[in-house]
TITI-458887 format. One record per residue (C-alpha): x, y, z; residue number from 1; residue in one letter. Coordinates in nm, 2 decimals, always signed. Example, Ala and Ser with C-alpha at 12.3 -4.5 7.8 and 13.67 -1.06 7.14 Angstrom:
BEGIN
+--------+--------+--------+-----+----+
:      x :      y :      z :   i : aa :
+--------+--------+--------+-----+----+
:  +1.23 :  -0.45 :  +0.78 :   1 :  a :
:  +1.37 :  -0.11 :  +0.71 :   2 :  s :
+--------+--------+--------+-----+----+
//
This chain:
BEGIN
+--------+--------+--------+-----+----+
:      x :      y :      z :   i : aa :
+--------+--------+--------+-----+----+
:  +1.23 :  +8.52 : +11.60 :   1 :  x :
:  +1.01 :  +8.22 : +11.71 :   2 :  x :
:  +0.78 :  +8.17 : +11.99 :   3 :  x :
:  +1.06 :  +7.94 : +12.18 :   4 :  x :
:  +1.33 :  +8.21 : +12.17 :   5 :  x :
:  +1.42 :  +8.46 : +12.37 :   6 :  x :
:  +1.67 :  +8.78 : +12.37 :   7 :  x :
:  +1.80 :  +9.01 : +12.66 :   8 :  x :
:  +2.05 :  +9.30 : +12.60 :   9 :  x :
:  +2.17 :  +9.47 : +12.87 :  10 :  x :
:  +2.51 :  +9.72 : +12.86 :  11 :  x :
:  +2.76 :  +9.74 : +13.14 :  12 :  x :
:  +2.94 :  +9.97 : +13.23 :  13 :  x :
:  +3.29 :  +9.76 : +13.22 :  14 :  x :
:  +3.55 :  +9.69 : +12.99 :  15 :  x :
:  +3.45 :  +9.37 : +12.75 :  16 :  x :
:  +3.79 :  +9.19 : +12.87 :  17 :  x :
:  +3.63 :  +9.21 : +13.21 :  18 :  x :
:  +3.28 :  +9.08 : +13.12 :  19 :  x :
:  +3.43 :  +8.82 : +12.92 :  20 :  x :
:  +3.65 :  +8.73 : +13.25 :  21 :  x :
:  +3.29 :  +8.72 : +13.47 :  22 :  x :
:  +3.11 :  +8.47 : +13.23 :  23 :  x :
:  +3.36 :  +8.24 : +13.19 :  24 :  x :
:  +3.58 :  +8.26 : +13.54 :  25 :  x :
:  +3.39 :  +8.00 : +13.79 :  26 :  x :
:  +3.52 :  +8.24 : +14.13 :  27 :  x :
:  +3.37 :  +8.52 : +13.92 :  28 :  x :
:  +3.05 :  +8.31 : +13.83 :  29 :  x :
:  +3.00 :  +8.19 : +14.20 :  30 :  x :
:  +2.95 :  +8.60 : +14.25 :  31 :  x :
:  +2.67 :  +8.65 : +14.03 :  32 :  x :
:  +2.54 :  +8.33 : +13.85 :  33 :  x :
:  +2.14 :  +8.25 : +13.92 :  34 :  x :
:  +1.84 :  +8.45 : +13.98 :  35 :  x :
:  +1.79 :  +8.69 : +14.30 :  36 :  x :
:  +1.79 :  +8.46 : +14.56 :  37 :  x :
:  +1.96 :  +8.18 : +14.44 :  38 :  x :
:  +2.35 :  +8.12 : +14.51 :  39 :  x :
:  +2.60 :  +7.89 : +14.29 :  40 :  x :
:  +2.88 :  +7.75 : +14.47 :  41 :  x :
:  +3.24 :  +7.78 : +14.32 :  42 :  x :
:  +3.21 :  +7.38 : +14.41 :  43 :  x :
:  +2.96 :  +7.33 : +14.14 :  44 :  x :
:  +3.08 :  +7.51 : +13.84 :  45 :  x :
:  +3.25 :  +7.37 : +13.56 :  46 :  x :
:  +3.37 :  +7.57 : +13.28 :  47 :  x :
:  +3.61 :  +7.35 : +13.03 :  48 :  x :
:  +3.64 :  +7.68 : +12.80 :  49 :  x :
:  +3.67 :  +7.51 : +12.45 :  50 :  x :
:  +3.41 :  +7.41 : +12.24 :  51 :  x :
:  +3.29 :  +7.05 : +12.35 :  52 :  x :
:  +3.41 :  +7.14 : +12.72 :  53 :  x :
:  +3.14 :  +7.09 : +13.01 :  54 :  x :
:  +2.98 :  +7.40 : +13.17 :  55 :  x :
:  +2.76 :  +7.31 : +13.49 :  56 :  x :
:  +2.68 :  +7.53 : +13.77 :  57 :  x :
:  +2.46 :  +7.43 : +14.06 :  58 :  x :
:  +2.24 :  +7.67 : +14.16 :  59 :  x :
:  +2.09 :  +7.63 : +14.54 :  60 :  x :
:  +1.81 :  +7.83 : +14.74 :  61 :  x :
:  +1.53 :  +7.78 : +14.95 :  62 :  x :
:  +1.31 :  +7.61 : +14.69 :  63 :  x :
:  +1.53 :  +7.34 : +14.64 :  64 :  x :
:  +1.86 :  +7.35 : +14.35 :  65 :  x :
:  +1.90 :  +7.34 : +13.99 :  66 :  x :
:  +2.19 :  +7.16 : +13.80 :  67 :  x :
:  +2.28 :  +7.36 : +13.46 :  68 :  x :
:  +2.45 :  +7.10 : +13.23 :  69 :  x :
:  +2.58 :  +7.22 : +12.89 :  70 :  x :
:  +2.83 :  +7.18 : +12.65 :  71 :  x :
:  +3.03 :  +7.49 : +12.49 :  72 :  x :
:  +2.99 :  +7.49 : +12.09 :  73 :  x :
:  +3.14 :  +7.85 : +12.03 :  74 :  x :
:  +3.43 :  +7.96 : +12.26 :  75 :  x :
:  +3.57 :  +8.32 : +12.07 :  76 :  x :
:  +3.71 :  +8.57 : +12.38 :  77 :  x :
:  +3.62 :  +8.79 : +12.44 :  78 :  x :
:  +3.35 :  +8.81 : +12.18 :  79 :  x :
:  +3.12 :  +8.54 : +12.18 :  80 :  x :
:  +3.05 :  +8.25 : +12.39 :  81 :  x :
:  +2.77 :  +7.94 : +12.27 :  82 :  x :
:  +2.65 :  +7.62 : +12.47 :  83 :  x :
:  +2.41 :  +7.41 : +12.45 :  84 :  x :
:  +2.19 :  +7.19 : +12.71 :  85 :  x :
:  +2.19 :  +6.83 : +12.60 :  86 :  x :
:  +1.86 :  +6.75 : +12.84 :  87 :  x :
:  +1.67 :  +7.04 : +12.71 :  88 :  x :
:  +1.77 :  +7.14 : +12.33 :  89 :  x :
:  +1.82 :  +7.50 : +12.42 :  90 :  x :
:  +2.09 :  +7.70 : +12.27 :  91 :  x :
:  +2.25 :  +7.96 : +12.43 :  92 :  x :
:  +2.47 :  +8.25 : +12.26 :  93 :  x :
:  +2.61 :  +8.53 : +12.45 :  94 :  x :
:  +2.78 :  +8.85 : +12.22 :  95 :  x :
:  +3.06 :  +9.08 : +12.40 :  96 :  x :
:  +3.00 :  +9.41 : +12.22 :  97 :  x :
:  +3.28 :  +9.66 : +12.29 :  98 :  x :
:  +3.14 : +10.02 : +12.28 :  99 :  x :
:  +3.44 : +10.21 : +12.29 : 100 :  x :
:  +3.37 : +10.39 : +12.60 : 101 :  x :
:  +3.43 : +10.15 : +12.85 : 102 :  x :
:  +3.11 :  +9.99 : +12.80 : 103 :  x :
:  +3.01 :  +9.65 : +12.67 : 104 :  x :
:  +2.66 :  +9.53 : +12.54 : 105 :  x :
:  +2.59 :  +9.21 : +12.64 : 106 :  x :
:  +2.31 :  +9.05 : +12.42 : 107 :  x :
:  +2.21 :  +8.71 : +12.53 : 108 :  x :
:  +1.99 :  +8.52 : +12.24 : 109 :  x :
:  +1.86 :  +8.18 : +12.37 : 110 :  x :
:  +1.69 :  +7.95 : +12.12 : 111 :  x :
:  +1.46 :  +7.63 : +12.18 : 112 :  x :
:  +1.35 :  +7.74 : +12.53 : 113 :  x :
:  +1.16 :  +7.51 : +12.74 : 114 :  x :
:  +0.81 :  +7.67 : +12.81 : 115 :  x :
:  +0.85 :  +7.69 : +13.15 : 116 :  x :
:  +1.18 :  +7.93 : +13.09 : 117 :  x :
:  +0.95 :  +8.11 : +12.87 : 118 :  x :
:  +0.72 :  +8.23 : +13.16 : 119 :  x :
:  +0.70 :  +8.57 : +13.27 : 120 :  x :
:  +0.84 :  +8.46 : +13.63 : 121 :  x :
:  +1.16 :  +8.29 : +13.47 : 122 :  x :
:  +1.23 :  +8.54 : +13.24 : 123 :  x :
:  +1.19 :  +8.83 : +13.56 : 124 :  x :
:  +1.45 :  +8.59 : +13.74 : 125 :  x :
:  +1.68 :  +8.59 : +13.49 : 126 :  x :
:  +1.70 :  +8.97 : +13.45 : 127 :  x :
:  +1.80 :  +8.99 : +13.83 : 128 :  x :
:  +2.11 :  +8.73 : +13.69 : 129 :  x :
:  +2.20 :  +8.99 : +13.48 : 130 :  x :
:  +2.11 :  +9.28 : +13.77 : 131 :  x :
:  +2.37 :  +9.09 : +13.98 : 132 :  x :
:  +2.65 :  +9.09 : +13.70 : 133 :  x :
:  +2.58 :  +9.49 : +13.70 : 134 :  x :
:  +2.66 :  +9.49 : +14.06 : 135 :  x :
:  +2.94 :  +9.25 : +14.06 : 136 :  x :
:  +3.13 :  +9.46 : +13.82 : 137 :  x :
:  +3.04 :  +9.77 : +13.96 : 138 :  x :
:  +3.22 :  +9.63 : +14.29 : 139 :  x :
:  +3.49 :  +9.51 : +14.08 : 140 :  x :
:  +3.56 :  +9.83 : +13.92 : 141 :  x :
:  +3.49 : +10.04 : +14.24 : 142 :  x :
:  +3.79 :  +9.75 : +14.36 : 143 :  x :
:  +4.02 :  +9.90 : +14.09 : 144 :  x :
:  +3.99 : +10.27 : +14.19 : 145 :  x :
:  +4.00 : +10.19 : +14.58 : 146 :  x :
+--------+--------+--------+-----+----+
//
């Protein structure tokens, strides 16, 4: 792995079909999408799920908002989803693996990172992204046994 690449693996407990349906799903993504204490707006997500389709979300919070502007290069559901960000280079790739126990493991390899997305402080923001998919589909599948 090189210096400008990062990896997070996290495993949920949900069914891949329903992890796949939270990345790619803009009213799902408008749950969970951004670091703790940021919020994305249904209104400015974008997901054209094909590769060359747009994917945008507008992140807001106090400190201000960040548009993400990328293009899908790999769309295979519920397996594996690829973009990249034109203005910055970075590649993203997220893998959906199925664990047979109603588990998936999400593993989340980003390549070409811009140093300051390498800093300890973005990288602690992104894991509470991922902490609020956790939650999001624990509420969804508390949703299905209510």
């Amino acid at each position: 792995m090189n210096d400008d690449e990062l990896v997070y693996r996290r495993v949920f407990r949900a069914p891949r079909e329903l992890v796949w349906r939270c990345l790619t799903e803009p009213a799902e993504l408008a749950q969970f999408w951004g670091p703790r204490g940021m919020t994305t707006p249904i209104d400015g997500i974008i997901v054209e799920l094909r590769p060359g389709g747009r994917f945008e979300t507008l992140m807001r919070g106090e400190h201000g908002s960040h548009r993400m502007v990328a293009t899908f290069t790999e769309v295979v559901p519920p397996e594996r989803l690829a973009w990249v960000e034109p203005a910055t280079g970075m590649h993203t790739t997220s893998t959906l693996d199925d664990l047979g126990d109603g588990s998936t493991a999400v593993v989340i390899h980003q390549r070409h990172v811009p140093e300051p997305m390498r800093e300890p402080q973005a990288r602690a923001g992104f894991l509470t992204s991922l902490d609020k998919l956790g939650e999001h589909l624990a509420h969804l599948i508390q949703g299905d046994r209510s």
